[in-house]
C-alpha positions in Angstrom: 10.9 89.2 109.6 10.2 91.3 106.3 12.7 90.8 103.4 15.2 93.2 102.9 13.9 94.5 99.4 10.6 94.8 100.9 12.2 97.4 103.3 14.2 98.9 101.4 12.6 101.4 98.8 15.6 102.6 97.0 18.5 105.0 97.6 17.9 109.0 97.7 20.3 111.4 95.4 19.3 114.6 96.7 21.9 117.8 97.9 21.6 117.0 101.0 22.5 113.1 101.0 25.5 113.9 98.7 26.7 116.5 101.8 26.5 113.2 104.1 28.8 111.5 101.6 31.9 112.5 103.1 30.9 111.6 106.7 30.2 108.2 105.2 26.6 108.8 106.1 23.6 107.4 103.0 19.9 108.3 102.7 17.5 105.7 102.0 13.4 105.8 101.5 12.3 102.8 103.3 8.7 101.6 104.5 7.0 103.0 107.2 6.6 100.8 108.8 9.8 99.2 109.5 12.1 99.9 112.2 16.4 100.5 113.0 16.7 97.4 113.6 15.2 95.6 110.3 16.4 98.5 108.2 20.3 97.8 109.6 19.8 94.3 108.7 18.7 95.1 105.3 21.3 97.0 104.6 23.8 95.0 106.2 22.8 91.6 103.7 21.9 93.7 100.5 25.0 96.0 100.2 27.4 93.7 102.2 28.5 96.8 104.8 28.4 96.8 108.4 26.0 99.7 109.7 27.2 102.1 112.7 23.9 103.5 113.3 20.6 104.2 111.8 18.6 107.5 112.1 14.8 107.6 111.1 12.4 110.4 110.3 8.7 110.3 108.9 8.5 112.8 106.2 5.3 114.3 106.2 3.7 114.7 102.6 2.8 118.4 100.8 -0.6 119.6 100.0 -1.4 120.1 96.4 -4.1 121.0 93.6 -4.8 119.5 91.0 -7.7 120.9 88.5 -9.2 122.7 92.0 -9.1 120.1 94.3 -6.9 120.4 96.8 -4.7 116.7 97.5 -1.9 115.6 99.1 1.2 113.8 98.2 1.7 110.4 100.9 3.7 111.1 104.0 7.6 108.5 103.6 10.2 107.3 105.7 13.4 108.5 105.6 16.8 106.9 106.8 20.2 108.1 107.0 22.6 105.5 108.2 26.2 105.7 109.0 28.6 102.7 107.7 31.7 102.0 109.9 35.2 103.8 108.6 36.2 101.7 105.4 32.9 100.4 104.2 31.4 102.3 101.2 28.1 102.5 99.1 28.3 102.5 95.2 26.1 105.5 94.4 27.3 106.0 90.6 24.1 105.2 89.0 
């Protein structure tokens, strides 16, 4: 089993993740290659909250240039998970 900081990459502040807020719902960038299940447990032991469900998407990354080459940005993982009614996330950093 991977260790729960090595799956979890940090929380995302972003419009959209703020809109989930209300519906108890966070977004995390975790590593690709981890799955629900290890990202629920991860979540569960590092925030102490019990985790309703997990949803997972692969972001894919953006072309760009840089001096006339043309590059692009790594593709991510994204999760949104939903705590059960009462639990709560401290996002006030």
């Amino acid at each position: 089993m991977i260790q729960k900081y090595k799956i979890l990459k940090g929380l995302l502040h972003s419009e959209k993740g703020s809109t989930l807020l209300p519906f108890n719902k966070y977004v995390f960038e975790v590593y690709k290659s981890a799955n629900k299940t290890e990202i629920k447990k991860a979540i569960e032991q590092a925030y102490k909250v019990k985790v309703k469900d997990v949803n997972t998407m692969i972001m894919s990354g953006k072309w760009r240039r840089v001096r006339f080459k043309p590059g692009k940005t790594p593709d991510w993982k994204k999760a949104i998970v939903t705590l059960r009614q009462g639990d709560k996330i401290d996002v006030t950093t």
